[in-house]
C-alpha positions in Angstrom: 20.2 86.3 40.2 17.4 85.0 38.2 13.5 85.6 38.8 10.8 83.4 39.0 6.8 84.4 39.2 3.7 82.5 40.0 2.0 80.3 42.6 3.0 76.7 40.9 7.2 77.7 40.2 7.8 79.0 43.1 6.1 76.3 44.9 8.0 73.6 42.7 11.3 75.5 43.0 11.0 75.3 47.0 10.2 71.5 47.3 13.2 70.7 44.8 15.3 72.1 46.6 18.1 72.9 43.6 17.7 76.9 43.9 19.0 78.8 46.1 16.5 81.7 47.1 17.7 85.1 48.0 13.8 86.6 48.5 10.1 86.6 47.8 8.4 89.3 47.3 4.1 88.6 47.2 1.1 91.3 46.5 -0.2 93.3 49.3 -3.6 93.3 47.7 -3.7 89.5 47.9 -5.0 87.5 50.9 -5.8 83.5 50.5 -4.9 80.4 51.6 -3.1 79.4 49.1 -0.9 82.8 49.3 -0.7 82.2 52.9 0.4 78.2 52.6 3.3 79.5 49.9 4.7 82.3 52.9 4.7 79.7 55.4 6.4 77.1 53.5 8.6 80.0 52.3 9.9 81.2 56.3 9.8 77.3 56.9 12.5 77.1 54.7 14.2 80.4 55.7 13.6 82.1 52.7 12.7 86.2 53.7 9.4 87.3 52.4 8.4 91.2 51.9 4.9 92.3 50.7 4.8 95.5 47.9 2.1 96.5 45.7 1.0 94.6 42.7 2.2 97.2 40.5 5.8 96.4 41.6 5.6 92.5 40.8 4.8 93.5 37.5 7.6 95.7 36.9 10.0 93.1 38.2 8.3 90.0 36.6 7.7 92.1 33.0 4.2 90.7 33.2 1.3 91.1 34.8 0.9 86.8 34.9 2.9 86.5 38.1 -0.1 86.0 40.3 0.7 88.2 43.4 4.6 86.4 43.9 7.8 86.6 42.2 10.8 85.1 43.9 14.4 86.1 43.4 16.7 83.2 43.1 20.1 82.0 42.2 20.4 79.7 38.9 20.3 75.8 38.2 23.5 74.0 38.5 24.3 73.3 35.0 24.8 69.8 33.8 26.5 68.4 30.9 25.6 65.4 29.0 27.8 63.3 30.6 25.7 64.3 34.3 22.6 62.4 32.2 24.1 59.2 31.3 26.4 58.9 34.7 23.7 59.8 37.0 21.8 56.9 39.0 18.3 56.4 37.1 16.9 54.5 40.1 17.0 53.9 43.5 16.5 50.3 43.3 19.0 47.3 43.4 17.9 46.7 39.3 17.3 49.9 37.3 15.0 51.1 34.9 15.6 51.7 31.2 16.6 55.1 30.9 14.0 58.0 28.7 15.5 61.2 27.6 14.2 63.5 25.9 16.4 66.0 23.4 14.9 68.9 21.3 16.3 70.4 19.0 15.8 74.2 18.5 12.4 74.8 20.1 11.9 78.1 19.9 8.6 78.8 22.0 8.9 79.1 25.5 5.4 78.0 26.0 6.0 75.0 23.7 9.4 74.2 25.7 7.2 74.6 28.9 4.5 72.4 28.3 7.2 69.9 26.7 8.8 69.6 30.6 5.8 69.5 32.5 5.3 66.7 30.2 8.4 65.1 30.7 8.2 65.1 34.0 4.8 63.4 34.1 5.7 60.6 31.8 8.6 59.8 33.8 11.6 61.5 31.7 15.0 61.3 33.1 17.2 63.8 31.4 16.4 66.8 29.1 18.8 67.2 26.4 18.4 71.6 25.1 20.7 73.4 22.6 22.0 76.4 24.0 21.9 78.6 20.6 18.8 78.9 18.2 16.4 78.0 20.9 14.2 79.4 23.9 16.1 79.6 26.8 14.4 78.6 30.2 13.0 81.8 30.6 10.9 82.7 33.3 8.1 82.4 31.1 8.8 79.0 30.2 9.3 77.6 33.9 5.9 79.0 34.3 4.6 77.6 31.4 6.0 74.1 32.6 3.9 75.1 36.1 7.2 74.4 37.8 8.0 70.7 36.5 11.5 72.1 35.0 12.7 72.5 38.6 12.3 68.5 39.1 13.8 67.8 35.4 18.0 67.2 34.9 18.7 69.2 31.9 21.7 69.3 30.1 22.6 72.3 27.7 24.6 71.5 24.9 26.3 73.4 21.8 26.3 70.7 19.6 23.2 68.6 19.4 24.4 66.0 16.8 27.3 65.5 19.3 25.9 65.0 22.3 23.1 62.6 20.5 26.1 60.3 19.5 27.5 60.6 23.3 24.2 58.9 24.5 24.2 56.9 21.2 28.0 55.4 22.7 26.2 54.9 25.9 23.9 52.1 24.6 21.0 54.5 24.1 18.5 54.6 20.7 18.3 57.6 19.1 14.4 58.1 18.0 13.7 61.1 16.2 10.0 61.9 15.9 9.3 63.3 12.1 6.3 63.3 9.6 8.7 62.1 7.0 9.6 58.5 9.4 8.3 55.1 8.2 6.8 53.7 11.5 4.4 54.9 13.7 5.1 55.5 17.1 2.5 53.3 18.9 4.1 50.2 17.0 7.8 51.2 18.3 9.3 49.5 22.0 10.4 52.5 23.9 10.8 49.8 27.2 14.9 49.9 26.6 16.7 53.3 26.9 16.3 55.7 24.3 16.1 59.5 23.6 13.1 60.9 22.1 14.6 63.7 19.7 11.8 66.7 18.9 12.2 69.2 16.3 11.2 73.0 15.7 8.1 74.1 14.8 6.6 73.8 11.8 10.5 72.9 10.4 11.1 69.9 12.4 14.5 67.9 12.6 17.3 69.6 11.0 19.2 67.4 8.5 21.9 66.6 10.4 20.2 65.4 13.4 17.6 63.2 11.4 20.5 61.2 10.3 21.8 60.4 13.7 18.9 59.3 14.6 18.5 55.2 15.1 15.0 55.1 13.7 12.3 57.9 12.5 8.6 57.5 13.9 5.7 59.6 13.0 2.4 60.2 14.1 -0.4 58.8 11.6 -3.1 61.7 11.3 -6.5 61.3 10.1 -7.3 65.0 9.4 -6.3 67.6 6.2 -3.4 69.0 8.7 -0.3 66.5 8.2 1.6 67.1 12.0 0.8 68.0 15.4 2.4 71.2 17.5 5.2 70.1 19.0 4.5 70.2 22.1 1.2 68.2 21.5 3.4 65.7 19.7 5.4 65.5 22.4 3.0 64.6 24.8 1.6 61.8 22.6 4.6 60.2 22.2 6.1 60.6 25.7 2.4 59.4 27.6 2.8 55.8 24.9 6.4 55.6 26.2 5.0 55.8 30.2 2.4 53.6 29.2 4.6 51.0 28.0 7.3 51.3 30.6 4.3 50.8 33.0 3.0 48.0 31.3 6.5 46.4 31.2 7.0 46.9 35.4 3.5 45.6 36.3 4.4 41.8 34.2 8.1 41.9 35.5 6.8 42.7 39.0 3.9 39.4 38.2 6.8 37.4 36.7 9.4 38.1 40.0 11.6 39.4 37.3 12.6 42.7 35.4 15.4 40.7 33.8 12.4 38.0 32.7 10.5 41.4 31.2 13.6 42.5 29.4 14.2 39.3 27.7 10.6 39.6 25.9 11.6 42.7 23.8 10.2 41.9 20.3 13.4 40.8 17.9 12.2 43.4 15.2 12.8 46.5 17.9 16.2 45.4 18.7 17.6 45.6 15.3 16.7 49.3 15.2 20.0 51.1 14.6 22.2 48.0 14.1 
């Protein structure tokens, strides 16, 4: 049994629908709307609901953050790699070019929260974690993520390199993101499938991983500090990713074609990796 606390998870985790809940237990000293909307949705769904006294969330939670509800629930299915790259990406007749995104070894759980919430926003279709030198998805970090990571496919892995050459076999660019890479993002094509590979903080890509990795961008900065936070970084790269993919659907769908859009890819991009 795993727990979960705040408005926004436990909200997310009921509209997935991937979690089974066993309880939820809210604050007896709290009385709103939006407390009252979350029990209702909660008995909607047939999920028991119990009332006890702040004090008591906060021993269970381990944190007084929990905001008057913390739900007890049973864990994620877990996925493998293969889950990510087998799964349908679309609904439509012609799918869309696959985004994944793979970190390796971010040890925040506030940076690997803000990373999936977003992911989710820019339209991310797998998460790719290592299961060893890295934060786990805590309970802290599903808050952090304000219940995005219960939307998100992720995929926990052992070896990262490995599973990066899996998807690499499955016709997908590696693109590691790195101070040290000779292109900036904004000039790369991220309109085909690719991963976007994010390192730790303040150490970046191990070695290893760098290697695999198709291309290297970076992103240019202006100021005396040479990188963003990784989580900021992140969001820069994953937002000109969405942008793009955007872009790309609103020509194909004022061309009639996606196949039309796809054929435009600059020749330069498509070399990447080759």
């Amino acid at each position: 049994m795993e727990v979960l606390y705040g408005v926004h998870p436990v909200e997310e985790a009921l509209k997935a629908g991937r979690r089974r809940f066993d309880h939820v237990i809210v604050a007896s000293e709290r009385d709103d709307d939006r407390l009252s909307r979350l029990v209702s949705a909660c008995r909607l769904a047939g999920v028991r609901v119990r009332q006890e006294a702040r004090e008591q969330l906060t021993q269970v939670a381990g944190t007084a953050a929990h905001q008057g509800v913390v739900a007890f629930v049973h864990g994620q299915p877990s996925l493998s790699i293969e889950d990510l790259f087998t799964a349908p990406i679309s609904q439509s007749a012609q799918p869309e070019a696959r985004l994944v995104l793979a970190l390796d070894g971010v040890e925040d759980p506030q940076n690997l929260g803000a990373l999936l919430r977003v992911a989710d926003g820019a339209g991310v279709d797998g998460i790719v974690l290592t299961e060893r030198r890295a934060a786990p998805l805590s309970p802290v970090a599903v808050k952090a993520s304000a219940g995005a990571s219960e939307h998100l496919r992720i995929a926990r892995v052992v070896n990262l390199v490995r599973a990066l050459e899996d998807l690499k076999r499955h016709n997908l660019w590696i693109i590691g993101l790195d101070e040290r890479g000779t292109s900036d993002y904004d000039q790369f094509d991220f309109t085909g499938d690719c991963v976007l590979v994010l390192g730790r903080e303040g150490a970046g890509l191990h070695d290893l991983v760098s290697r695999t990795c198709d291309h290297l961008l970076r992103i240019p900065m202006a100021g005396g500090v040479s990188s963003l936070n990784v989580s900021a970084a992140g969001a820069v790269v994953l937002y000109e990713a969405f942008r793009q993919r955007r872009l790309k659907a609103g020509r194909a769908v004022g061309s009639g074609s996606i196949g039309a859009a796809k054929a435009s890819k600059p020749k330069a991009q498509k070399g990447l990796g080759s």
